[in-house]
C-alpha positions, 0 to 999 in steps of 0.5 A, a space after each residue: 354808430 348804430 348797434 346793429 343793421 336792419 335789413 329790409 324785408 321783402 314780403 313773400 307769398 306762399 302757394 301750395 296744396 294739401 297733399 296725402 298727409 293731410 298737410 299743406 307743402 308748397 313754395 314761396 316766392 317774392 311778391 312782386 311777382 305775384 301775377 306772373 305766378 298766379 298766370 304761370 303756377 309754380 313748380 313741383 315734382 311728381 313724387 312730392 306728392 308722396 312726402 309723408 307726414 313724417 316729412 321724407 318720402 317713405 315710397 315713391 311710384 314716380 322717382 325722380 322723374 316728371 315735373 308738375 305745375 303748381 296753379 294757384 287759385 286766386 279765389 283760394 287765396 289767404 291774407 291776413 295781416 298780424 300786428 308782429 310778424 309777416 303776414 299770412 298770405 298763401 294761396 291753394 293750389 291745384 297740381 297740373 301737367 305742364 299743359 294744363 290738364 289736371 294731374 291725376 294725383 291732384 287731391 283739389 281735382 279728386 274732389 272736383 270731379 266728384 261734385 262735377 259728376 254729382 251735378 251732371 248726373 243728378 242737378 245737385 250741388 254739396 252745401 258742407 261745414 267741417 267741425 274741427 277739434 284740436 288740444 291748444 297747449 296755451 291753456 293748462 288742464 283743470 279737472 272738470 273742465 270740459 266744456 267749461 266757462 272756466 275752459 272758455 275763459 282761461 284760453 285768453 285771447 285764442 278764440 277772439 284772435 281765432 274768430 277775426 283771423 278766420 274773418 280776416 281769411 274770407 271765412 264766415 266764423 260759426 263756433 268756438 268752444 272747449 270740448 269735453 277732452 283736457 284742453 281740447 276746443 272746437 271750431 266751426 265756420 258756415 256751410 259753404 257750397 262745392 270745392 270752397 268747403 273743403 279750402 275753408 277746412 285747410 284755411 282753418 286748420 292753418 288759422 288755428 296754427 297761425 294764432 296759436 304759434 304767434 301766441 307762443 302755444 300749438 294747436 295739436 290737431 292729431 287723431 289722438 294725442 294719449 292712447 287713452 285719452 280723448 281724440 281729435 275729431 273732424 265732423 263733415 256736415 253735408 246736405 244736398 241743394 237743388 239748382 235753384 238753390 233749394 234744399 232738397 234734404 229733408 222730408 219729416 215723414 220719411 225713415 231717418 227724416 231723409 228725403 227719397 231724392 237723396 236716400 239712394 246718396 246717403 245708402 251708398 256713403 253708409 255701404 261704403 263705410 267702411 273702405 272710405 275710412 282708409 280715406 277719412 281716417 288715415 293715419 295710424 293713430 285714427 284707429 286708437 281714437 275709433 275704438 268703444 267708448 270713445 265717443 267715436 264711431 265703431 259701427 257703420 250704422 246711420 242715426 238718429 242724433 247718435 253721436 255714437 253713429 258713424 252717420 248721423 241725422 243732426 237735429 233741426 232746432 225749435 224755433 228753426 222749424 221756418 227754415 228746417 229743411 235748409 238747417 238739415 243735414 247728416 254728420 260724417 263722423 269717422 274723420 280726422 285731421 290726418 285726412 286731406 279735406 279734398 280726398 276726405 268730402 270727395 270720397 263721401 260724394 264720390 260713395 253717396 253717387 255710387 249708391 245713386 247710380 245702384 239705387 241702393 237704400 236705407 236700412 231700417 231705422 233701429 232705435 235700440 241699436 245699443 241694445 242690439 247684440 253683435 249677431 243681431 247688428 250682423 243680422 241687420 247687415 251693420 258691419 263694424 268699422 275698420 280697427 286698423 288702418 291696415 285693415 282699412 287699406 284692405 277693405 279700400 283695395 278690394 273696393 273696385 268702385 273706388 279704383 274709378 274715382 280715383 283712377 288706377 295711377 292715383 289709386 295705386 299711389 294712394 295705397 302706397 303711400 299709406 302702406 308705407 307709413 304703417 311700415 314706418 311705424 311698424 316696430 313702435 308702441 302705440 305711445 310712441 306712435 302717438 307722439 310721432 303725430 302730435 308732434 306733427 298734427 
């Protein structure tokens, strides 16, 4: 007689979507009906939506009622195979009515209408890589590590499973290294045009989380994991392209290197700075990474290969000069991975259209911006970022352009949302508040 029973097992498929918090929720179901599903979606309630990173509905404009629809995207689609274990097979979603319109509180469908908008109004399309840091508990801090060979080599097999999981899920792998804090890495996949940028930034993150658990570690992707420590960035490269698949970015003799076509693009992302990092930068803990001396923006300045800019101009490489006009582009760097990628690039295009369409323009270049006093920077119109992320929210409310990007229901929802989770967090320590989204990112 046998030891034990085994059961059989029956693979199942996951569709979901990656909500407020920045994290993917959904449902599974056998896969055996995969293309019943795919053709007829999944089913949601309106207030999931508002589930926080905490993992309880904290506040709620919709209630109980209303039913949703889960469509998932077959072109959005993950399936990774792993030696032990199921498979990673999950699709992303779109949230719609039940006849199909989009939902107004879709995260996927507020990035689309931005990159709609931007080629109708002005016949140009967003090519976007996301650089992604994250702390992987698999490797024991050393001091003198960062960027380390030694970092490199003592995290194992990660990277290389890392870089074939990615490859596996349809990505294009770019980079994987140790960064400058304790046991911190960053990855990066190729640039990628429209909406599938920002799936490739949520395909990653669950990549890295994927590799890490079957590894027996985490990857911790919080904003900031020690009050004092280094933080959790997520950098939003983006440049503009033509229909005919042009990059129309660049133009070395003009301010910053940025061509007239798209400086109108980039003066309205830099105006609006500072309310879309309530968007950008969401959680309570992105403001302890956003302070001096972090290596983390604290002005709303655009420069020059500055990593301290909240914009900055990265540089084209010698020995790229043949294709430098398609190798520039400007790096958004006041965003975590708090942010859902969806909100996070729709609110850059949806900021950079506005200065479009207002004919907005750069400020002067100012190379000794560091030597700048804080009456001078004033003086510049340089206004410094948010320090909270209630203040954040603030700056977001007052913005009425931002109110039609997301339209009035979504809008409020957002600001809900986010307001309930500084009340839920209200009566803790920032260490304690810190632990709180580890344990989660």
């Amino acid at each position: 007689m046998s030891g034990g029973a085994t059961l059989r097992q029956e693979e199942l498929v996951f569709v979901g979507i990656c909500d407020l918090a920045g994290l993917v929720r959904g449902k599974g179901f056998p896969a055996a009906e995969l293309e019943a599903r795919l053709r007829q979606g999944v089913g949601l309630t309106a207030s999931n939506i508002m589930i926080s990173a905490f993992g309880s509905i904290l506040a709620t404009p919709f209630g109980t009622m209303g039913d949703l629809v889960m469509m998932p995207d077959r072109e959005a689609v993950v399936q990774v195979p792993f030696d032990e274990g199921a498979a990673e097979h999950f699709y992303l979603a779109d949230l719609q009515e039940l006849d199909g319109r989009p939902w107004s509180c879709c995260p996927r469908d507020f990035l689309r209408r931005a990159l709609t908008a931007l080629e109708a109004e002005t016949g140009l399309v967003v090519k976007t890589a996301f650089e992604q840091e994250f702390v992987y508990t698999g490797v024991k801090d050393r001091p003198g590590a960062s960027y380390a060979l030694d970092s490199f080599r003592r995290q194992g097999i990660f990277g290389e499973s890392l870089t074939g999981a990615l490859r596996a899920a349809g990505l294009t792998p770019d980079s994987f290294l140790p960064e400058y804090g304790p046991r911190q890495f960053e990855v990066t996949v190729k640039p990628t045009v429209g909406l599938r940028a920002a799936d490739e930034a949520v395909i990653t993150r669950e990549m890295v989380r994927s590799v890490a658990e079957r590894l027996g570690h985490r990857a911790i992707l919080s904003p900031v994991i020690n009050t004092d420590g280094i933080g959790n960035g997520t950098h939003i490269h983006f440049s503009l392209w033509d229909q005919e698949g042009l990059p129309v970015s660049r133009d070395a003799t003009a301010p910053y290197g940025i061509s007239t076509r798209i400086a109108p693009f980039v003066a309205g992302v830099l105006h609006h700075l500072p309310a879309i990092t309530a968007i950008t930068a969401p959680s309570v803990a992105s403001y302890y990474r956003l302070q001096p001396n972090r290596w983390a923006p604290v002005w709303a300045f655009l420069g020059r290969q500055d990593r301290g800019a909240a914009l900055r101009v990265s540089p084209v490489f010698q020995g790229a000069e043949a294709r430098a006009d398609a190798q520039f582009n400007i790096e958004y760097r006041v965003a975590d991975a708090a942010a859902s990628p969806y909100l996070a690039l729709g609110a850059i295009i949806h900021a950079g259209l506005d200065g479009i369409r207002g004919g907005m323009t750069l400020p002067p270049e100012q190379p000794e911006f560091w030597a700048m006093t804080a009456a001078a920077r004033a003086d510049a119109g340089i206004d410094e970022l948010p320090r909270s992320l209630a203040q954040a929210l603030d700056l977001l409310a007052a913005t009425e352009a931002a109110r039609g990007w997301f339209g009035p229901e979504f809008f409020a929802a957002y600001l809900q949302f986010k307001r309930s989770e500084i009340e839920a967090l209200a009566d803790l320590e920032p260490s304690d508040i810190c632990d709180r989204y580890a344990a989660i990112y």
